[in-house]
C-alpha positions in Angstrom: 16.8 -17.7 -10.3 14.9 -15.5 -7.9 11.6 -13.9 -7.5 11.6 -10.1 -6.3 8.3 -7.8 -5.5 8.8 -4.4 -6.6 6.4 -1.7 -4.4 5.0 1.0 -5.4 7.2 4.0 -5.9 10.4 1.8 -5.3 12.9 -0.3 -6.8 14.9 -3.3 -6.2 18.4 -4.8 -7.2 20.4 -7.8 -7.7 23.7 -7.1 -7.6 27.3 -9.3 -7.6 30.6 -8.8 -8.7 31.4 -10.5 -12.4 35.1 -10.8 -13.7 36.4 -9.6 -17.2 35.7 -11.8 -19.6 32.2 -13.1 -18.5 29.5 -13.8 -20.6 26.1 -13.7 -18.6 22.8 -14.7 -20.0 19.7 -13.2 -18.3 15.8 -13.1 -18.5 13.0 -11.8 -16.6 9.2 -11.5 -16.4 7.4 -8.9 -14.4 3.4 -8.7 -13.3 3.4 -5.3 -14.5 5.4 -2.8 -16.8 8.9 -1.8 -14.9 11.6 0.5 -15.8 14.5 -1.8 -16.1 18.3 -1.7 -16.1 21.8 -3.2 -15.9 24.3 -1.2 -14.5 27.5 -0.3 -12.9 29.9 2.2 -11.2 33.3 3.8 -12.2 34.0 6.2 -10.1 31.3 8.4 -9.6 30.5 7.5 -13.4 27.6 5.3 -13.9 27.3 3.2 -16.9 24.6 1.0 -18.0 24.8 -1.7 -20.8 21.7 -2.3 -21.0 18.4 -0.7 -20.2 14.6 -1.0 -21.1 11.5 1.5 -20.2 8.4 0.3 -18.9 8.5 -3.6 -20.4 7.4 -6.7 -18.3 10.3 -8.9 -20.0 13.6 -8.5 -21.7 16.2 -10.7 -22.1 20.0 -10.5 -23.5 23.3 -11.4 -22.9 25.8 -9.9 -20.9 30.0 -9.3 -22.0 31.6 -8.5 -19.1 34.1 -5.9 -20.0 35.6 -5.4 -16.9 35.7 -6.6 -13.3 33.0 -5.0 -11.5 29.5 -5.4 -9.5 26.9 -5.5 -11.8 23.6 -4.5 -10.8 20.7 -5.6 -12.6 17.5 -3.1 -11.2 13.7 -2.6 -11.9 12.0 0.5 -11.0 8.1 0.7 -10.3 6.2 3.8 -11.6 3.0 2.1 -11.0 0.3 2.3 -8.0 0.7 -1.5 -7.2 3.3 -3.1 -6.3 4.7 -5.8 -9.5 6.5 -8.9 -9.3 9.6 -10.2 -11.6 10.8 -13.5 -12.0 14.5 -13.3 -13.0 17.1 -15.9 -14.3 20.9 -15.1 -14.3 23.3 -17.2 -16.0 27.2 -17.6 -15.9 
């Protein structure tokens, strides 16, 4: 569980490598409407199994398909900077 503040104009990550065969439960709350998404990189491919535009919460779960660092980012389009309260689970 951590607490992140998202600026203005910005984002922010929490990232960590996750093994095939995972199943990770997560949450979050934010202050504010974020552009939200789980992703990671193959290659120069980027894929992203999960993704949400402009919402203070979502939750979901998480099958780890392959061995990989997972990134779960927010991205604030606002003038003030927001805050997001997130739970990960393994």
């Amino acid at each position: 569980e951590r607490k992140l503040s998202v600026a203005p104009g910005s984002f922010v990550e929490l990232c960590g490598a996750l093994e095939r065969g995972q199943t990770v439960t997560w949450r979050y709350e934010a202050s504010g409407p974020l552009d939200f998404n789980i992703h990671f990189h193959e290659g120069k491919a980027v894929r992203t199994p999960a993704r949400a535009e402009q919402a203070r919460d979502a939750r979901g779960k998480l099958s780890v398909e392959s061995a990989q660092d997972y990134c779960w980012m927010w991205s604030n389009k606002a003038a003030a900077a927001a805050s997001v309260q997130v739970r990960v689970a393994v």
